[in-house]
C-alpha positions as CSV (number, residue, x, y, z in Angstrom):
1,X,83.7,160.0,172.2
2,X,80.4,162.3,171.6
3,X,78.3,159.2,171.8
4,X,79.9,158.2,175.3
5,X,80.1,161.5,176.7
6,X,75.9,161.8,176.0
7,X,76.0,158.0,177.8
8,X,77.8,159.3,180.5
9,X,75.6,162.4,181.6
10,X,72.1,160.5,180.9
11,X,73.2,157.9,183.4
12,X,74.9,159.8,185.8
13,X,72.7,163.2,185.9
14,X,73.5,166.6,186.8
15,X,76.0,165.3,189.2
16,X,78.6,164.3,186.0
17,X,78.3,167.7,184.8
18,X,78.7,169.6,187.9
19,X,81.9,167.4,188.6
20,X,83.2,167.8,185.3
21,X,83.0,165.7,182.3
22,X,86.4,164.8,182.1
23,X,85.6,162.3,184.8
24,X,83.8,160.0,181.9
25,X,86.9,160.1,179.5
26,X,87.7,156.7,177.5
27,X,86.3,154.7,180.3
28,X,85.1,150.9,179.6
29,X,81.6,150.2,179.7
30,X,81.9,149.1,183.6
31,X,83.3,151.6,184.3
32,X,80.1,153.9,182.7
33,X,78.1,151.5,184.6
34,X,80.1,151.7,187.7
35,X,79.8,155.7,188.1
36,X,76.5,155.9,187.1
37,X,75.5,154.0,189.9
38,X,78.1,155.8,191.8
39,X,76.2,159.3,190.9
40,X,72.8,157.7,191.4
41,X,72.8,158.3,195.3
42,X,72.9,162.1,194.6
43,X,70.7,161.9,191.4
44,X,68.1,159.7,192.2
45,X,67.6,161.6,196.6
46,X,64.4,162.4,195.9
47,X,62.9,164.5,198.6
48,X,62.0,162.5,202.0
49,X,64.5,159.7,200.6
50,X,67.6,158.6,200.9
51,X,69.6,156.2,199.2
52,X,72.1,153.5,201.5
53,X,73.4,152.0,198.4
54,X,74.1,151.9,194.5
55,X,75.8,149.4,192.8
56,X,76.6,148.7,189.5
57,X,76.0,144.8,188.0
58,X,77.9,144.1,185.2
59,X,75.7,141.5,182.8
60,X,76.0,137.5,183.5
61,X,78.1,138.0,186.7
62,X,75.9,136.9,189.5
63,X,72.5,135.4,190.2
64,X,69.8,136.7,193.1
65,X,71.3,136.3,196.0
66,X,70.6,132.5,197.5
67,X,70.4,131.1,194.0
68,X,73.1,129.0,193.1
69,X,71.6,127.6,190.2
70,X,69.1,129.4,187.3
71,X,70.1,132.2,184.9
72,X,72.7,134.8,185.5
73,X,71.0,138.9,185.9
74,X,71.9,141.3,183.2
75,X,73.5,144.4,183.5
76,X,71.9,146.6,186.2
77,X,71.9,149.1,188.5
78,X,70.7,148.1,192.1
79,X,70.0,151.3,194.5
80,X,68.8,150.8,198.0
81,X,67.0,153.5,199.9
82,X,64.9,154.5,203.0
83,X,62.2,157.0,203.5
84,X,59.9,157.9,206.6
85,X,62.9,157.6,209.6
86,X,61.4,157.5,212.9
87,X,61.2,156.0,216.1
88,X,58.1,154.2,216.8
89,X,55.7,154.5,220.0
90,X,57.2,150.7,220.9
91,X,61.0,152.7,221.0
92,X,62.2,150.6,218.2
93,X,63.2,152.8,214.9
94,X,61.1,152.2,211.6
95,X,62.1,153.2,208.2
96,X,60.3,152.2,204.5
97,X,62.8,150.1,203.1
98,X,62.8,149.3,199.1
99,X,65.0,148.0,196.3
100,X,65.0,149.1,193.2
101,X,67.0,147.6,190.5
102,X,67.0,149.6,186.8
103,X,68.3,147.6,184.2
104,X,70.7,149.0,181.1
105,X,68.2,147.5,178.8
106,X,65.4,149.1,179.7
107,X,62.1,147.9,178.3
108,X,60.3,150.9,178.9
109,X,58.1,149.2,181.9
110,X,58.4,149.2,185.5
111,X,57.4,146.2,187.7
112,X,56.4,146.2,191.4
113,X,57.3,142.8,193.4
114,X,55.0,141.7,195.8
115,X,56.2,140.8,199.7
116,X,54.7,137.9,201.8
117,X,54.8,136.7,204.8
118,X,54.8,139.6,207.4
119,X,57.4,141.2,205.0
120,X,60.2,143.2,207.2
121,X,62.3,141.8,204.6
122,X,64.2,143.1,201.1
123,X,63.9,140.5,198.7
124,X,66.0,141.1,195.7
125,X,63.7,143.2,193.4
126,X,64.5,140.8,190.1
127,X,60.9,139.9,189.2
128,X,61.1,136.0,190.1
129,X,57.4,135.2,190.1
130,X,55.5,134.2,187.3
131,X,58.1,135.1,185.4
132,X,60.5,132.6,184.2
133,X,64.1,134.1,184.0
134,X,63.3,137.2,185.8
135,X,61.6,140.2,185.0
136,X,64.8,142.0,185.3
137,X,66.8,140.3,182.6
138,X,63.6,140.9,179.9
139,X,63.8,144.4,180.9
140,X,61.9,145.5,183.6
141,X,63.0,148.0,186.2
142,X,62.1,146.0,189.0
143,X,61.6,147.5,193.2
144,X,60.2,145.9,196.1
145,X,59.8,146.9,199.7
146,X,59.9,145.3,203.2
147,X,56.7,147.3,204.1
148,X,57.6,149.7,206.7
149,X,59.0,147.6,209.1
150,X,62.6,146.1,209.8
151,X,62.8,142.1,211.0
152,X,60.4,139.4,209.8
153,X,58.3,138.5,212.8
154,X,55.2,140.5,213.3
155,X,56.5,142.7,216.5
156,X,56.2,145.6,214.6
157,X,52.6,145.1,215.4
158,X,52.6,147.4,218.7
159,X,53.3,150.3,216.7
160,X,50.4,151.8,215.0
161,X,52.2,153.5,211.8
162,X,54.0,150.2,211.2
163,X,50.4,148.7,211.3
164,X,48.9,150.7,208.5
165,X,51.9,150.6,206.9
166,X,52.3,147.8,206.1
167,X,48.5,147.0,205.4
168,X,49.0,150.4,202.8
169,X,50.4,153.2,203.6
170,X,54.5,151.7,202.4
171,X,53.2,150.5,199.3
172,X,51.7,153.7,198.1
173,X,54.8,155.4,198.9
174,X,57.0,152.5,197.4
175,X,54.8,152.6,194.0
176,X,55.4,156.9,193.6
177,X,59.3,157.0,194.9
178,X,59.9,154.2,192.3
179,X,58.0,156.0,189.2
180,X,60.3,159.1,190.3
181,X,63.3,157.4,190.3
182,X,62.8,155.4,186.6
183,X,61.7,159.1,185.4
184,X,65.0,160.4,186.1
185,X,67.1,157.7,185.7
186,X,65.6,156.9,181.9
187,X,64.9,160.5,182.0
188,X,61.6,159.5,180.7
189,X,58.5,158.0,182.8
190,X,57.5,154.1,182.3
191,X,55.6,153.7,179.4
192,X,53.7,151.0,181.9
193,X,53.2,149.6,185.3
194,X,52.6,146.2,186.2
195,X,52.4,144.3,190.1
196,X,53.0,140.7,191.0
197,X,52.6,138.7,194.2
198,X,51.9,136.0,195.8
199,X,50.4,135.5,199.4
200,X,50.6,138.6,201.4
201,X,52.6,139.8,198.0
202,X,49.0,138.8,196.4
203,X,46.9,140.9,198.6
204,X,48.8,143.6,198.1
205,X,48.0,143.2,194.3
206,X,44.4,143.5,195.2
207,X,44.9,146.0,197.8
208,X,46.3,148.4,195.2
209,X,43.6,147.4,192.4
210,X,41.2,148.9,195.5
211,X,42.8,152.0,197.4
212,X,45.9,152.9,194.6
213,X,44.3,152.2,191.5
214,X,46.3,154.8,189.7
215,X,49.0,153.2,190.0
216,X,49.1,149.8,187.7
217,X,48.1,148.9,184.0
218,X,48.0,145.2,185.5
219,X,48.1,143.0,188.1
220,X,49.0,139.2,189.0
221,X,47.0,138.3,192.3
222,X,48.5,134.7,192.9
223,X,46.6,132.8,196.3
224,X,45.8,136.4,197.6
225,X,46.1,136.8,201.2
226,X,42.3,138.6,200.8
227,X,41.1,137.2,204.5
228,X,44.5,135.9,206.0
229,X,44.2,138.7,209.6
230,X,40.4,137.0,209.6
231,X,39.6,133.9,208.2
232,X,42.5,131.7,207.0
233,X,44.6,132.5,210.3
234,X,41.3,130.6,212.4
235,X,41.6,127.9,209.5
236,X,45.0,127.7,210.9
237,X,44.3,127.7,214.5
238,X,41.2,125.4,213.4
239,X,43.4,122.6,211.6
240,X,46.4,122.6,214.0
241,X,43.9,122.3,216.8
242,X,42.1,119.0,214.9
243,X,45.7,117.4,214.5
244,X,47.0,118.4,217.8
245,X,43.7,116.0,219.1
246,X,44.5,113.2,217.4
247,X,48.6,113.6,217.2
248,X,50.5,110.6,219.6
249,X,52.1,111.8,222.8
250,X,55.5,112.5,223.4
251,X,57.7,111.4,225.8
252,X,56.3,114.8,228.4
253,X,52.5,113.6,227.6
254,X,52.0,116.6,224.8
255,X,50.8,115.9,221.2
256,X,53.7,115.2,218.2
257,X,51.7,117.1,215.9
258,X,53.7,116.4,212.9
259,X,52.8,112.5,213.9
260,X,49.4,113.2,213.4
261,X,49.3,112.2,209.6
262,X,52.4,110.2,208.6
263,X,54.1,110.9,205.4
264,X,52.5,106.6,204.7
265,X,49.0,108.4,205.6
266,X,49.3,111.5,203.3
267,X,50.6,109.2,200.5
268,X,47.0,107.0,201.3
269,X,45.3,109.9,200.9
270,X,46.9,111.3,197.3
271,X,46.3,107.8,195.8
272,X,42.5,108.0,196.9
273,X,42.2,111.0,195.8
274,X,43.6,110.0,192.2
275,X,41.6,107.2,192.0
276,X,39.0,108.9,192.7
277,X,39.6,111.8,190.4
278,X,42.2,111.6,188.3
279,X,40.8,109.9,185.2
280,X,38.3,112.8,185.0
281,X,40.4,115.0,182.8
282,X,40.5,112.4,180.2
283,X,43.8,111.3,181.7
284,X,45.3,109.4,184.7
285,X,48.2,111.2,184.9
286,X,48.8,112.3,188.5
287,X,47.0,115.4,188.4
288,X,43.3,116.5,189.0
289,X,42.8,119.0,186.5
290,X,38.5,118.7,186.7
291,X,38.4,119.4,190.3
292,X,34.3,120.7,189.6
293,X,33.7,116.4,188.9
294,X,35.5,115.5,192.1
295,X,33.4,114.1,194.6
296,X,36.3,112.0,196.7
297,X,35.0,110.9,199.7
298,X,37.7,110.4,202.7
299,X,35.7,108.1,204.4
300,X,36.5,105.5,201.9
301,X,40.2,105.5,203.2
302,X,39.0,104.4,206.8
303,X,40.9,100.7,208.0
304,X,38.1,98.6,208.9
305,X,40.0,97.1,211.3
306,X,43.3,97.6,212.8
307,X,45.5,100.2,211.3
308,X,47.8,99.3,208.3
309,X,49.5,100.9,205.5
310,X,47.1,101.0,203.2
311,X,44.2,102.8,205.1
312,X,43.6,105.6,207.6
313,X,42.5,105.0,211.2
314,X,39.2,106.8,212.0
315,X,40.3,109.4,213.9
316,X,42.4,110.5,211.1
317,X,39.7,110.9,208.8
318,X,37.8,112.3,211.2
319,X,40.1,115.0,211.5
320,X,40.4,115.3,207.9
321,X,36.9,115.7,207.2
322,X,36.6,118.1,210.2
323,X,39.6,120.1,208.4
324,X,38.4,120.4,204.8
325,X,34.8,121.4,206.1
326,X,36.1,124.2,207.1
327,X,36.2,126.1,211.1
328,X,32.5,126.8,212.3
329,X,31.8,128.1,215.5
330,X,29.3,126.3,218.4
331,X,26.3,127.8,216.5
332,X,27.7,125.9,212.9
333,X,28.4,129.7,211.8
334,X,31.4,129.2,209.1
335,X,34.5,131.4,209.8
336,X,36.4,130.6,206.5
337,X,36.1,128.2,203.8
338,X,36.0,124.9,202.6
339,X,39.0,123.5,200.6
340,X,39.0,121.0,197.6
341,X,40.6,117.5,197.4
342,X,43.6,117.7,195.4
343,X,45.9,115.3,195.2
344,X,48.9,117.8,195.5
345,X,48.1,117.9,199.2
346,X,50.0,114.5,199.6
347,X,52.8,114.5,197.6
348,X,56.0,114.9,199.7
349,X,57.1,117.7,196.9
350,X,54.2,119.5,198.2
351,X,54.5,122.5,201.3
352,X,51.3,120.9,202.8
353,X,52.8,119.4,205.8
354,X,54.8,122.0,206.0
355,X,52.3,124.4,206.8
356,X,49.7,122.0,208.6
357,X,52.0,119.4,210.7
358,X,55.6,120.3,210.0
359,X,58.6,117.9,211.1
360,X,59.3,118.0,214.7
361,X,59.1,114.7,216.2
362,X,58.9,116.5,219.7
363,X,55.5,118.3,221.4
364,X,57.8,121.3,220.3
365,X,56.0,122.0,217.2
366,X,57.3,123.3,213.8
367,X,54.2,124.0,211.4
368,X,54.1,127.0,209.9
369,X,50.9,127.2,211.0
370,X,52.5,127.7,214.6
371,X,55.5,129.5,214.0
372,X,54.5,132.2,211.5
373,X,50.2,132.5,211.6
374,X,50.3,132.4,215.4
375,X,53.0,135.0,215.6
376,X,50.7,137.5,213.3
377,X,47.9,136.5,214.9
378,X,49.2,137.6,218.6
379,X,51.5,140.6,217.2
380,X,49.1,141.9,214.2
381,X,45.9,140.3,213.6
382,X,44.3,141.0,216.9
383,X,43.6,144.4,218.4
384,X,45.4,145.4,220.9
385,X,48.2,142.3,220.3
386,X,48.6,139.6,222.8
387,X,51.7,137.6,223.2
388,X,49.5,135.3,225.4
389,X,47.1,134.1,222.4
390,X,47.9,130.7,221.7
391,X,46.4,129.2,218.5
392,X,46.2,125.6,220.2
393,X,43.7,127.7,222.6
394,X,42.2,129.9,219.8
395,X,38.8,130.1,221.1
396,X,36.3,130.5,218.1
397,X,33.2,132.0,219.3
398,X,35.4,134.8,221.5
399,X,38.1,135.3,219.6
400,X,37.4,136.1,215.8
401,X,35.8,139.7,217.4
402,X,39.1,140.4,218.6
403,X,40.2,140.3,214.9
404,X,37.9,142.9,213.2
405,X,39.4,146.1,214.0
406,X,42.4,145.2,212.0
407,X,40.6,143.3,209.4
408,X,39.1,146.0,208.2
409,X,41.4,148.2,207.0
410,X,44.0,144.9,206.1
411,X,41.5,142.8,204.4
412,X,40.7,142.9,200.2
413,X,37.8,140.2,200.0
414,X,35.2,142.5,200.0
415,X,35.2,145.0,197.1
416,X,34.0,143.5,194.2
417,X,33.1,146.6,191.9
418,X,36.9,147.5,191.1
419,X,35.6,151.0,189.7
420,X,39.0,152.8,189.7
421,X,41.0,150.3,188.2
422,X,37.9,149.0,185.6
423,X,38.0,153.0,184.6
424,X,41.8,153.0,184.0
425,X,40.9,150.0,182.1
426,X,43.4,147.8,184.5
427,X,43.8,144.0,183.7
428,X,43.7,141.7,186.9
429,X,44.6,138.2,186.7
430,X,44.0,135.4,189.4
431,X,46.3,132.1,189.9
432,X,45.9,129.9,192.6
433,X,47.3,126.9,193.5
434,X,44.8,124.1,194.0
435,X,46.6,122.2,196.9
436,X,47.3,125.2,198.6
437,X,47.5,125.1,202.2
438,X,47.3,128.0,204.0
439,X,44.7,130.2,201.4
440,X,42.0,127.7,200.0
441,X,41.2,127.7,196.6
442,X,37.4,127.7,197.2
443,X,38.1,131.3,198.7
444,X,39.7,132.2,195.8
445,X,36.3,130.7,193.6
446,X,34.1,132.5,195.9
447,X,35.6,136.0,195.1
448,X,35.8,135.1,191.5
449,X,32.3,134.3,191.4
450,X,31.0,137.2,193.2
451,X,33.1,139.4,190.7
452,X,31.6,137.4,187.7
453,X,28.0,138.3,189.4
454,X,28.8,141.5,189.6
455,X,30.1,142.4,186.4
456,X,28.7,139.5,184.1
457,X,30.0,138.4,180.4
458,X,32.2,142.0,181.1
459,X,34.5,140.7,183.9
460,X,36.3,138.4,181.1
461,X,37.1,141.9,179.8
462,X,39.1,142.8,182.7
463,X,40.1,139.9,185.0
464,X,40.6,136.0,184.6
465,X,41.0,133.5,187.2
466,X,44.2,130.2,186.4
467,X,43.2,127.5,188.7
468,X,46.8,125.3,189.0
469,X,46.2,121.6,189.9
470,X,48.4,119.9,192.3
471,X,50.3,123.4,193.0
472,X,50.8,124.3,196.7
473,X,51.4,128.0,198.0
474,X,52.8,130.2,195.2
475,X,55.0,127.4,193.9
476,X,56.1,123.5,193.6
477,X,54.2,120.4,194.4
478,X,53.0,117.8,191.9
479,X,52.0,120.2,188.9
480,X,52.5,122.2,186.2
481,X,54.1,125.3,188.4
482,X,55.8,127.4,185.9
483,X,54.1,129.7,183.8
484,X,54.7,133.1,182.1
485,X,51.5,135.0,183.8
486,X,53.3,138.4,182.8
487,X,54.0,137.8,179.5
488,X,50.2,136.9,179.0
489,X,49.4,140.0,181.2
490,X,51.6,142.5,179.0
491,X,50.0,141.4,176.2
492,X,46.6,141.6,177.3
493,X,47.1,145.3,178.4
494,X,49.2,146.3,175.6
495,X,47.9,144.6,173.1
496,X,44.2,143.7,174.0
497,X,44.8,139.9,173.4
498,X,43.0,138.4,177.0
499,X,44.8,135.1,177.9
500,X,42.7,132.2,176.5
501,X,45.1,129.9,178.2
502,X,48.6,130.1,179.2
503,X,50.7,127.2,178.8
504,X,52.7,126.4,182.3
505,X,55.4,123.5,182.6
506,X,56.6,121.2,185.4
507,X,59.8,121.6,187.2
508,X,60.7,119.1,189.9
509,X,57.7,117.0,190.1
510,X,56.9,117.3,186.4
511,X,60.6,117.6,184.5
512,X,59.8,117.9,180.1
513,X,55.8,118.4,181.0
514,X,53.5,120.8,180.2
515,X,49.8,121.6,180.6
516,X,47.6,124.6,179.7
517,X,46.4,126.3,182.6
518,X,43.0,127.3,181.6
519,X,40.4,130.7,182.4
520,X,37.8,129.6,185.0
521,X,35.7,127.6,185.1
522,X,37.0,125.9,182.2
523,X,39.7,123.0,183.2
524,X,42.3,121.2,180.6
525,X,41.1,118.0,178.7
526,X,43.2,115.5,176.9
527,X,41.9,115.4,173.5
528,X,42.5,111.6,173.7
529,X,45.5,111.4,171.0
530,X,48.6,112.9,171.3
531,X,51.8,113.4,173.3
532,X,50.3,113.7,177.1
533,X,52.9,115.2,177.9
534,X,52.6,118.2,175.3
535,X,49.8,121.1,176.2
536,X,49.2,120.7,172.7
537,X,46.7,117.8,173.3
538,X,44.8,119.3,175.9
539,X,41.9,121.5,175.1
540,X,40.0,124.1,177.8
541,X,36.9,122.8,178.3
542,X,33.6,123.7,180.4
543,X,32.8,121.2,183.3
């Protein structure tokens, strides 16, 4: 009875006691759970905050919401809250939404979950990426934030708080409001602090390592979003501008930009790619894992004559070539980067069409491309926004300029010296898909590099770079796209053991494979005997 009574007033606070302790007598264990989280609204309000909701999780009950399949969470409590109320210069009201959930088993560490997209949204805080079977259930106290702004699409771009917001100022906030909270609900502070993202998630990462270093011990940086408000948004514009060109007309005389590549013509193009490539990991096994030995050249698709199945019509590998060169303006001036030949990019399991043609089979287009870059682009990228800016009339000699204001305080590609989080001695690992297709992985490369140049044999100590063959953006395709990056990360901070590889497994693609993914430059080899299938017969070799 002792024992529970102690249980009852470390979960529940000063609140328990105030009320009276008789409140916690002979209760189940949900029922502890149940008014803790109860009692959390009062005990965790810390000041400019206030918690909308607390709810106790009982273990293996439910799974994150939209999962219907996967494993079960364990016993948690979730609290929502808001901080920063106000009504924004556009008339609209604003708050800093988060989610944090706190788990019974607590590890002693506290996660942050990366956003993406233009955030507005509250994922459930359960530590999904790079993290197979949650962060959550191995422990972690796990929050995430929409970023300041309420609603997905990038409107929130006509106010100006919302704007630095969600570039910075809503993370910082996020990151000290969660430490508080963990403090007083463990009534101890996290013995650690770890970040992971992906995309915009993955910039934040970086942002953090630059403006907040305080805050993390490490950090998972997957296909950073370092130049997405300049740079991969004209890719965008670039690309869909190049298909649009050569994409059939409808029925109203307007490209069918999903028609511009068939799903026939992609699958042309993965097959020359692997023939091309594939072999040069010592194995022909559907995946380019030497992409440094690649040297595919699309203009070996191109029909001769009339177009068939088996070849691409000039125009299409025109529009390739033009695409994976990179955008340039009229004085050849590059504007982004170029991206790699990887044959993940035409596998239908891949997000590559998604993103570059979509599905629509009217001029109405559905590209990713259109709906979500050109909406940041009119609503947040340029300065002041404008509804009017079409990417299909992105115009780039006039219209990059138009992006810098907000570049500069959004973008992460430029700091390469780190010193605030090299002097807390911080650990920040890169992953990157290689058939991504909205952030390319030869951006990714470049940074790498000029961090290496930088820093020399002493960047190993501090940050690594996992190049993923055939992934697409953040996730799936034809490859090896699950892989425990914060396991490796926890032990390299904690116990000063840098990942020499990490061993990632297929999923849809890929069922019962697995593959090391290896510290640039190096690339996986088969060793030439052994299960190909196993990682155990691949070694990490220098190109």
């Amino acid at each position: 009875m002792t024992a529970h009574l102690l249980q009852c007033t470390a979960w529940a606070g000063t609140a328990a006691v105030v009320a009276g302790l008789s409140a916690c007598s002979l209760p189940t264990k949900t029922d502890v759970a149940r008014d803790a989280c109860s009692t959390a609204a009062q005990a965790f309000a810390v000041p400019g905050v206030r918690i909308t909701e607390a709810e106790a999780i009982a273990a293996d009950t439910v799974r994150p919401p939209g999962q219907n399949a996967g494993p079960l969470l364990a016993a948690h409590c979730r609290i929502q809250g808001r901080m920063n109320e106000r009504t924004g210069i556009d008339g609209k009201p604003y708050h800093i939404g988060f989610e944090l959930r706190l788990p019974a088993g607590w590890n002693g560490r506290l996660l942050y979950q990366g956003g993406g997209g233009n955030d507005g949204v509250i994922r459930p805080a359960v530590g999904p990426q790079a993290a197979p079977g949650y962060a959550l259930n191995r422990g972690f106290a796990v929050v995430t934030t929409d970023a300041g702004h309420q609603g997905p699409d990038a409107s929130f771009g006509f106010d100006p708080i919302a704007r630095t917001d969600n570039a910075y100022a809503a993370h910082d906030r996020v990151a000290v409001t969660a430490k508080e909270i963990v403090r007083r609900h463990y009534q101890r502070p996290a013995d650690r602090s770890y970040f992971i993202g992906c995309s915009g998630g993955g910039r934040q990462g970086m942002m953090f390592t630059q403006k907040f270093p305080q805050h993390f011990d490490g950090v998972i940086a997957m296909a950073p979003a370092m130049r997405v408000s300049k740079g991969a948004t004209i890719a965008a514009a670039w690309d869909t501008q190049a298909l649009a060109a050569i994409a059939p007309a409808g029925a109203d005389g307007r490209p069918v930009l999903s028609q511009a590549l068939g799903n026939g013509d992609l699958g042309v193009l993965r097959n020359g790619i692997l023939q091309a490539c594939d072999a040069q990991d010592g194995l022909a096994d559907g995946v380019v894992s030497n992409p440094a030995a690649c040297k595919f050249d699309v203009r070996t698709l191109a029909c001769q004559g009339d177009k068939t199945a088996t070849c691409l019509a000039p125009a299409q590998v025109s529009a390739l070539q033009k695409m994976f060169a990179g955008p340039v303006d009229s004085a050849g001036r590059k504007l982004y980067f170029t991206w790699p030949w990887d044959a993940g990019i035409g596998h239908p399991a891949n997000d590559w069409r998604a993103w570059k043609l979509g599905t629509s089979t009217t001029a109405v287009p559905n590209s990713r491309h259109v709906f979500l870059m050109q909406d940041a682009l009119q609503g947040y990228f340029v300065t002041p926004p404008d509804r009017s800016l079409s990417i299909f009339q992105f115009h780039f000699d006039r219209d990059p300029q138009r992006m810098d204001a907000h570049s500069w305080i959004f973008n992460t590609a430029d700091d390469v010296e780190l010193a605030g989080f090299r002097a807390r001695n911080g650990k920040l690992l890169f992953a990157h898909g290689m058939a991504d297709p909205i952030f390319s992985p030869d951006e990714m490369v470049d940074y790498y590099q000029r961090l290496s140049a930088r820093h020399g044999a002493a960047t190993g100590d501090f940050s690594r770079l996992f190049l993923i063959p055939g992934m697409g953006h953040c996730q799936g395709g034809a490859a090896t796209d699950s892989w425990d990056g914060l396991g490796a990360l926890v032990d390299w901070v904690e116990k000063g053991q840098a990942p020499q590889r990490i061993v990632a497994r297929g999923t849809t693609v890929f069922p019962g494979r697995s593959r090391p993914l290896c510290p640039y430059p190096q690339y996986a080899h088969y060793d030439g005997s052994g299960n190909p299938d196993d990682a155990a017969s691949f070694s990490c070799r220098q190109p």
